[in-house]
C-alpha positions as CSV (number, residue, x, y, z in Angstrom):
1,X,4.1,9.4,-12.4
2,X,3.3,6.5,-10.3
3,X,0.5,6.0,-7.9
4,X,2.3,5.4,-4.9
5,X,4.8,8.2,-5.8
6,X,1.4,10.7,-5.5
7,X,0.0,9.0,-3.1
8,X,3.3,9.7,-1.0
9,X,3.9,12.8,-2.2
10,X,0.2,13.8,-0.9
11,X,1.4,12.2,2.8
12,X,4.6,14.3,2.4
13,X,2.7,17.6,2.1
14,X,0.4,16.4,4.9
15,X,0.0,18.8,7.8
16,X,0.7,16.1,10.7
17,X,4.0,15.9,10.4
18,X,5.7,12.2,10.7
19,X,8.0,11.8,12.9
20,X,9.3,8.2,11.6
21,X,11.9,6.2,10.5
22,X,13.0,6.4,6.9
23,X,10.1,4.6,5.0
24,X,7.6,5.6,7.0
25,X,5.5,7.7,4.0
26,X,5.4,3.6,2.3
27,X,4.0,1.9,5.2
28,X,1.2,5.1,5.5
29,X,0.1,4.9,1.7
30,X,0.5,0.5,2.4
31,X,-2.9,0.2,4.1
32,X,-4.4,2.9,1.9
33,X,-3.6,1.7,-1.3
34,X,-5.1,-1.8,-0.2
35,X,-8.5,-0.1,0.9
36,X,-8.7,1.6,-2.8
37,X,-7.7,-2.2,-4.8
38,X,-10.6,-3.7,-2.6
39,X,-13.2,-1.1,-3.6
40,X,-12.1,-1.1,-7.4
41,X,-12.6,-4.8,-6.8
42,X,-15.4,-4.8,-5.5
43,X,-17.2,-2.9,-8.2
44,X,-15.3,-4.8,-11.1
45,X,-17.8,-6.4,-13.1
46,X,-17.1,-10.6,-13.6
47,X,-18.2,-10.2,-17.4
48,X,-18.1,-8.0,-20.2
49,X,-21.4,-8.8,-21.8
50,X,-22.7,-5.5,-22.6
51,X,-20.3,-2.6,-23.9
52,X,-20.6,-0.4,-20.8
53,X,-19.6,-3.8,-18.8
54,X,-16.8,-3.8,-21.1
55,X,-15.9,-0.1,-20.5
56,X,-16.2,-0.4,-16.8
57,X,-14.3,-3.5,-16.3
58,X,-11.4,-2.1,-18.8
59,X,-11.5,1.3,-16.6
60,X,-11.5,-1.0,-13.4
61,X,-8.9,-2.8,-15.1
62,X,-7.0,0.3,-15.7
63,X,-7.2,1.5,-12.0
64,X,-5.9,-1.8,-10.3
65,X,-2.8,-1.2,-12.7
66,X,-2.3,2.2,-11.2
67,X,-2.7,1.2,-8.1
68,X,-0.2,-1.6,-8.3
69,X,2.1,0.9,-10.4
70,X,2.8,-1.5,-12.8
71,X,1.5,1.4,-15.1
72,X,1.9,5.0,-14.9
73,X,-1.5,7.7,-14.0
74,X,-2.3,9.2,-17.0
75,X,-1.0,12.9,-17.9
C-alpha cells in the first residue's frame, strides 16, 4: 500500500463529507503530504557520522520515500 492511497483512504472515511469534483480526496491529502516531507526534512540529519545518525537519516530516508510513494508502507 501506498501512502497517498492511506492517506486518502483516511479522508474517504472522514466524517465531513466532501462534496467535490472527482479528485478532490488528491488535492486534500496534496497540502498534507507536503507539511509531513517538510517536517521529516527538517529533522533529517546532514551526516551520518555516528551510527544512530546513520539510523535516523536511513529511517528519514525511508519516510520521504513513502511519502513520495515511490515505495510502498511497510506491512
Amino acid at each position: 500500500m501506498k501512502f497517498q492511497e492511506l492517506l486518502i483512504a483516511a479522508i474517504q472515511r472522514s466524517e465531513i463529507p466532501l462534496r467535490f469534483e472527482p479528485g478532490a480526496e488528491e488535492s486534500v491529502a496534496q497540502p498534507v503530504t507536503e507539511v509531513l516531507k517538510a517536517w521529516v526534512s527538517a529533522h533529517l540529519p546532514q551526516s551520518a557520522n555516528t551510527d544512530y545518525d546513520a539510523g535516523y537519516r536511513a529511517l528519514a530516508v525511508q519516510l520521504l520515500a513513502e511519502l513520495d510513494d515511490s515505495t510502498d508502507l511497510p506491512e
